[in-house]
LUMTORVO-841377 format. One record per residue (C-alpha): residue in three letters; x, z, y. Coordinates in steps of 0.2 Angstrom, whole numbers, padded with zeros to 4 digits, always signed. Each point is the difference from the previous one (the first is absolute). Last residue first. Layout:
N
ALAXZY
...
***
This chain:
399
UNK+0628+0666+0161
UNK+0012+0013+0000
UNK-0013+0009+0013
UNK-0011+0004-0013
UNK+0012+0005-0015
UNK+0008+0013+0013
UNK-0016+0005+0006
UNK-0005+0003-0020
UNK+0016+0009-0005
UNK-0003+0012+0015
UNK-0018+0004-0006
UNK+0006+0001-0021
UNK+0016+0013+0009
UNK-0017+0010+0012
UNK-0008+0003-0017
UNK+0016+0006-0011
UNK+0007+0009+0013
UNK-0017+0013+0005
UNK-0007-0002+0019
UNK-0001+0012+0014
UNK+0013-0012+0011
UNK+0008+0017+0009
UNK-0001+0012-0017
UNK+0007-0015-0009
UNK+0014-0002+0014
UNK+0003+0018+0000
UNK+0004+0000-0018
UNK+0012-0015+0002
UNK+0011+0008+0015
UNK-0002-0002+0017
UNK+0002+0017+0007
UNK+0015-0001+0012
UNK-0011+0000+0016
UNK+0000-0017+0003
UNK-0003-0005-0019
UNK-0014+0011+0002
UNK-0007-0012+0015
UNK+0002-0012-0013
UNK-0011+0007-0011
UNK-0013+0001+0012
UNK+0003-0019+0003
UNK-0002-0005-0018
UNK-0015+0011+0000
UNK-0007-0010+0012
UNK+0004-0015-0005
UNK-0007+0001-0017
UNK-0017-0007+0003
UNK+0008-0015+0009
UNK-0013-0012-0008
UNK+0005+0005-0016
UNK+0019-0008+0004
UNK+0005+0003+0016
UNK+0012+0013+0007
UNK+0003+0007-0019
UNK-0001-0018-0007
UNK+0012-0005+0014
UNK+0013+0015-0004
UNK-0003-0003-0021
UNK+0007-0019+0004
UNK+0014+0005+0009
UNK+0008+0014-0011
UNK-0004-0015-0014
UNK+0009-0016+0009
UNK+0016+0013+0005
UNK-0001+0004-0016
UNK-0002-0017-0008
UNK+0016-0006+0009
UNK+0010+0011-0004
UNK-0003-0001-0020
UNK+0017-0008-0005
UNK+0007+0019+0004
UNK+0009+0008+0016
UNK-0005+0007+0016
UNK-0018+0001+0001
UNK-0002+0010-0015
UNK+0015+0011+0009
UNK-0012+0008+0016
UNK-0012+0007-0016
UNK-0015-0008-0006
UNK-0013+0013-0008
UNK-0015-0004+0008
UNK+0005-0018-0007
UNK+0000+0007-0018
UNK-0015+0008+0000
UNK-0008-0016+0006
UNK+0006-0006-0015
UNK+0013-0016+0002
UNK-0001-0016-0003
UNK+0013-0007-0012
UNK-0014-0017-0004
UNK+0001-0005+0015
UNK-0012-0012+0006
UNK-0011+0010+0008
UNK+0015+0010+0009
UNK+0008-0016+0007
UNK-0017-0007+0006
UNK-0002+0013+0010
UNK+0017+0003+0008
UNK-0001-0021+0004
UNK-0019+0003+0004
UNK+0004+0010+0016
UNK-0015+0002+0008
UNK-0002+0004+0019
UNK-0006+0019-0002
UNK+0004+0003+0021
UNK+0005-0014+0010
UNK+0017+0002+0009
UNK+0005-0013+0014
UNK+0017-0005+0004
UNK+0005-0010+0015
UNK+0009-0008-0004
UNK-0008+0002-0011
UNK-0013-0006-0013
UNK-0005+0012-0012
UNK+0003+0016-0005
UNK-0010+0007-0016
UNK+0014-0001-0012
UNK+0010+0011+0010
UNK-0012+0013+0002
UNK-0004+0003-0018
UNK+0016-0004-0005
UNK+0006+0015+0010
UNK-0016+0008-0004
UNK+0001-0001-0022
UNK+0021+0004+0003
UNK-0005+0017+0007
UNK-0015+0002-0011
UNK+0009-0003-0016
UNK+0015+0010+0008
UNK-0008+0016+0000
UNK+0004+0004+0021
UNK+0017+0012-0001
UNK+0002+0015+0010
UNK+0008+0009+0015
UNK-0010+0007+0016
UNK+0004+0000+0018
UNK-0017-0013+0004
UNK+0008-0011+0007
UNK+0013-0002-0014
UNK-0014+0004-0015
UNK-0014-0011-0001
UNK+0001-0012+0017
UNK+0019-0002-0004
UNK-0002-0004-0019
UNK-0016-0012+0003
UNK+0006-0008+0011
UNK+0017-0005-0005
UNK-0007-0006-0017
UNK-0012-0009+0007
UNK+0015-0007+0012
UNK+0008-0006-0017
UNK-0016-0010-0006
UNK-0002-0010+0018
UNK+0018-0003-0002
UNK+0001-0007-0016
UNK-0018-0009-0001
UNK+0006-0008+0018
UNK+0017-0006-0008
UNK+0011-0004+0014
UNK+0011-0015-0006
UNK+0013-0002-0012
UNK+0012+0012+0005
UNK-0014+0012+0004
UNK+0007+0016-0008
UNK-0010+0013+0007
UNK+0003+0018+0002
UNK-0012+0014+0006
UNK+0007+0016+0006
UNK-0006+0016+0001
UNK+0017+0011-0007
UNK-0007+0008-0014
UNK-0016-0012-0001
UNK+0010-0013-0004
UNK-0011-0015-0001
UNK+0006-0017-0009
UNK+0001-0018+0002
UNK+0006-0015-0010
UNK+0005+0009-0015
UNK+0015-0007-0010
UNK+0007+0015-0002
UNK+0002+0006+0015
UNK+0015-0001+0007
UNK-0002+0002+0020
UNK-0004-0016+0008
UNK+0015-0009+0012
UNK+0006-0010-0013
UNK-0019-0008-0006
UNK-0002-0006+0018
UNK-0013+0001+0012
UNK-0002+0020-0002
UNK-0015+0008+0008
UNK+0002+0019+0001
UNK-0017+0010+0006
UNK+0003+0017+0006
UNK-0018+0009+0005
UNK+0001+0008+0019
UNK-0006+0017+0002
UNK-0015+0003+0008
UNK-0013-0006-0015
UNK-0016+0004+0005
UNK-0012+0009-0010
UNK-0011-0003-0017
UNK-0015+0007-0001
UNK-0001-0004-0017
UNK-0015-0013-0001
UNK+0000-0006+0018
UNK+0018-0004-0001
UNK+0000-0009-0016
UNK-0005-0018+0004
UNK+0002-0002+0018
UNK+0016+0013-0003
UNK+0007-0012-0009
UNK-0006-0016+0010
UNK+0008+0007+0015
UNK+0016+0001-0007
UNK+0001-0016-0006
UNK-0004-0006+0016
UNK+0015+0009+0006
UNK+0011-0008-0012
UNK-0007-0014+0003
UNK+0007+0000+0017
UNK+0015+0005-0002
UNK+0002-0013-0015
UNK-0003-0013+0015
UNK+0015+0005+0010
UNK+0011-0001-0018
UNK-0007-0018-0003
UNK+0005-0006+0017
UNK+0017+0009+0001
UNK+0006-0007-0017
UNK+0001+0012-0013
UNK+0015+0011+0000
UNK-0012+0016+0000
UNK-0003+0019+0006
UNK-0018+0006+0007
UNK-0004+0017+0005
UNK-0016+0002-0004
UNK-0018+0010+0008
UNK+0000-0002+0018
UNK+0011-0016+0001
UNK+0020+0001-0002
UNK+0011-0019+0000
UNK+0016+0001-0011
UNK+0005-0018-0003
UNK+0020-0002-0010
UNK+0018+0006+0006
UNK+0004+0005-0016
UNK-0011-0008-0010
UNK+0008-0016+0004
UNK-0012-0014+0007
UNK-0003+0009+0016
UNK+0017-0008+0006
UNK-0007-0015+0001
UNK-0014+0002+0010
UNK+0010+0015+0011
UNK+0012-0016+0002
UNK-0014-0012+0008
UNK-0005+0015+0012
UNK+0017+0001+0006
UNK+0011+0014-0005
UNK+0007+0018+0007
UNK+0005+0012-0013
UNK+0000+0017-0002
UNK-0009+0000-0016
UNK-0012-0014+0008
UNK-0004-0001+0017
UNK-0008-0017+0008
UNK+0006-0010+0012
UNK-0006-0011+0013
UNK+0005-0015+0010
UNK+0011-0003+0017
UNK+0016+0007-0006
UNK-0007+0015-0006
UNK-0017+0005+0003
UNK-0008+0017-0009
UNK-0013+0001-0012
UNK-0011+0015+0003
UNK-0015-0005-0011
UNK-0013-0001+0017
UNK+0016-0012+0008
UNK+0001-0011-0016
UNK-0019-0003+0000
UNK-0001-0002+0020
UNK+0014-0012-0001
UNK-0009-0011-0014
UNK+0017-0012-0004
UNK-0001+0000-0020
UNK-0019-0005+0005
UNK-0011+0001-0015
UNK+0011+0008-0011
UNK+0004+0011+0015
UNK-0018+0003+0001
UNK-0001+0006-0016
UNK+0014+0011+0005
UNK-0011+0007+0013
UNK-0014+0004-0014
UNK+0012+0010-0010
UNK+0004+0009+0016
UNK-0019+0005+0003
UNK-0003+0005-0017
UNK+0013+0012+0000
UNK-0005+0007+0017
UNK-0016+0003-0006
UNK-0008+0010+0017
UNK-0017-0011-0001
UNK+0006-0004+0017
UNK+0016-0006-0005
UNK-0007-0009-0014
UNK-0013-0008+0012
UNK+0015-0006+0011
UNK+0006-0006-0018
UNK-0017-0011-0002
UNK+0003-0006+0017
UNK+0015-0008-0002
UNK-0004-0007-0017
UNK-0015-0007+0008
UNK+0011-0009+0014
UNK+0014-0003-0014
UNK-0012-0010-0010
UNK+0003-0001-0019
UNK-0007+0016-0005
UNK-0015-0003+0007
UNK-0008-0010-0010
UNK+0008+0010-0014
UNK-0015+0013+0005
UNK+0008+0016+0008
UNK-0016+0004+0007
UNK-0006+0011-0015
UNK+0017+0008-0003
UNK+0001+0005+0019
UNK-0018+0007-0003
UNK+0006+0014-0014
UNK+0016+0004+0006
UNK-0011+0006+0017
UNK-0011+0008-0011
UNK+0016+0007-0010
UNK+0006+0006+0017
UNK-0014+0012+0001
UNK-0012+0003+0014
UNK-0016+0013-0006
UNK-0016+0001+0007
UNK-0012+0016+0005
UNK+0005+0011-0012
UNK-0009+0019-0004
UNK-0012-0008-0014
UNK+0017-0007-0008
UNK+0006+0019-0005
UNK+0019+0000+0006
UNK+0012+0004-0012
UNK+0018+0001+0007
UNK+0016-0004-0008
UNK+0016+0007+0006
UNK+0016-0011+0004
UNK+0000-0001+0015
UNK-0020-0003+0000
UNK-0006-0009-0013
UNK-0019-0003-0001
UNK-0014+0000-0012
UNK-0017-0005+0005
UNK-0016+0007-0010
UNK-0016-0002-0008
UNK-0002-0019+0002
UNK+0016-0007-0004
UNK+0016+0002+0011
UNK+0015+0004-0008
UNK+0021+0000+0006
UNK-0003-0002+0020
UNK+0017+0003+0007
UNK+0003+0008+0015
UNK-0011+0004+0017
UNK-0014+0011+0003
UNK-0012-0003+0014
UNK-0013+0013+0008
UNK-0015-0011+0006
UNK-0016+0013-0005
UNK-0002-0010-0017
UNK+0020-0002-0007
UNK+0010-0014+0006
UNK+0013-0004-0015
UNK+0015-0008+0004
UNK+0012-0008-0011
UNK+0019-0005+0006
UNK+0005+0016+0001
UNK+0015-0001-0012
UNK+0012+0013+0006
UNK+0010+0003-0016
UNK+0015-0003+0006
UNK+0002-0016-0009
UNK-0016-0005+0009
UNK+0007+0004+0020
UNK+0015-0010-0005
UNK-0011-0015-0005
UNK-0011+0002+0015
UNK+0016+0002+0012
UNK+0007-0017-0008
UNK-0017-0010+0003
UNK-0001+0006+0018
UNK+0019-0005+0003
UNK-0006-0018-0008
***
């Protein structure tokens, strides 16, 4: 636990050196490995980041890796065995997730509410012949931290590498969001990484789950909502954890933080495109947990609500969506069906011929140049052709 706390204070410090990059001749650089593709590595190093041409590295270490293959062996085969959750947080420790690591102990404590080891490694101290566990000053059995987590006030707060997760769900259903949030995660930058160079997130994402309608922030009647302003996601899953909600409001997250928060920039992404990927990526989720994401999985329900509208509108018009046509207006639903349908036609409709374009337009969009004009230039196709083409892979995949 004491190597766990020093690695937490040595990263609020600024000190992350986690990530080691051994360059050809054996020298070694420690910090945080932003990039790696195959011209280059980008590294942090207190604070500073390093370009390193990749033909100089020999291998790079990064905690992310490690991130990576405890996600892979954390199977819900395992998740039920306190000799497999042991060892899975011993690999956390070693992987040097300290986050993950705890929320695995308190997995075991579902398991065993008596797993010394588990209370021990999460610094729970006896009294009176059992353990305690700290909350606001407080000391309280396990069984009463199970209860007392159900006001917001004293709810779940478990860290991982990339969120800092806050909720009044039940303990197994919030240990299991930590996960998939993280498998989320991945599955963003599996998809958009590549294409936009995209680099590591090193400060942790907010992510507010709220069990019960009181505790969730007027909103309208909305059921979950970004706020870029302060980098927080809210859910209200007082009837149940919407995947399609969740999934959809973590796009949004991502997308914001990778564009302009790590990057020390401001901005907006065009909503059409913004809300097209978060359903985009939501609606191509499947299973979990755990979660899996497969890439241009069909979503005939937006489909079939746009072929069967008879309100549709222009493709002009959905380029020119602003952040309030999604806010208000009988026709919600259809926008958010629309801005969806044109992302899939643009990754792959034509036989993907659009894709590339789309992408060198998003890459704009990264550097504060995605407007319409340079999407036109970027796809190299005049509106009214490129509309009848959308319209046709939306009339296809209705069917």
């Amino acid at each position: 636990m004491r190597a766990a706390w020093l690695l937490c204070l040595a990263l609020a410090l600024g000190g992350d050196e986690r990530d080691r990059v051994v360059l050809k001749g054996g020298k070694e650089l420690r910090g945080r490995i932003l990039l790696v593709d195959g011209e280059r590595v980008v590294l942090r190093r207190s604070g500073r980041d390093q370009e390193l041409a990749r033909a100089t590295v020999e291998r790079t270490e990064s905690v992310r890796d490690g991130l990576a293959a405890l996600l892979e062996d954390a199977r819900p085969s395992r998740l039920g065995r306190l000799d497999e959750l042991e060892l899975l947080a011993a690999r956390a420790d070693e992987y040097g997730l300290p986050g993950e690591a705890a929320a695995l102990r308190w997995r075991m404590l579902l398991v065993d509410p008596t797993c010394v080891a588990a209370h021990e490694a999460l610094g729970h101290r006896r009294r009176g012949g059992r353990f305690v566990v700290p909350v606001g000053g407080r000391q309280v059995t396990p069984e009463e931290r199970l209860v007392l987590a159900r006001d917001w006030g004293s709810a779940w707060t478990f860290g991982s590498l990339h969120y800092e997760l806050c909720t009044n769900l039940p303990l197994g259903e919030t240990l299991d969001l930590a996960l998939e949030l993280e498998r989320l995660y991945a599955a963003f930058f599996a998809l958009l990484g590549p294409e936009l160079a995209l680099r590591e997130v090193c400060t942790p994402m907010r992510f507010h789950v709220h069990a019960d309608r009181a505790s969730y922030p007027e909103s309208g009647g909305e059921v979950g909502r970004y706020d870029p302003d302060t980098d927080t996601v809210v859910v209200d899953a007082s009837t149940g954890l919407e995947p399609l909600t969740w999934t959809h409001e973590a796009t949004h997250q991502l997308l914001s933080v990778t564009a302009f928060r790590e990057r020390g920039a401001q901005g907006e992404i065009p909503p059409w495109v913004n809300e097209g990927l978060a359903e985009y990526v939501a609606t191509g989720i499947v299973g979990g947990p755990p979660l899996a994401f497969q890439a241009g999985l069909s979503c005939t329900r937006h489909f079939l609500l746009q072929q069967q509208s008879a309100d549709a509108h222009d493709l002009k018009r959905v380029l020119a969506f602003s952040s309030t046509d999604f806010q208000a207006g009988g026709d919600r639903l259809l926008k958010y069906a629309q801005s969806y349908t044109l992302v899939h036609f643009l990754l792959h409709g034509e036989e993907g011929r659009h894709r590339a374009g789309f992408f060198a337009w998003l890459r704009l969009v990264y550097a504060g140049r995605g407007s319409t004009t340079e999407l036109g230039k970027c796809l190299d196709v005049e509106w009214k052709p490129l509309e009848r083409a959308w319209l046709a892979h939306v009339a296809r995949e209705a069917r």
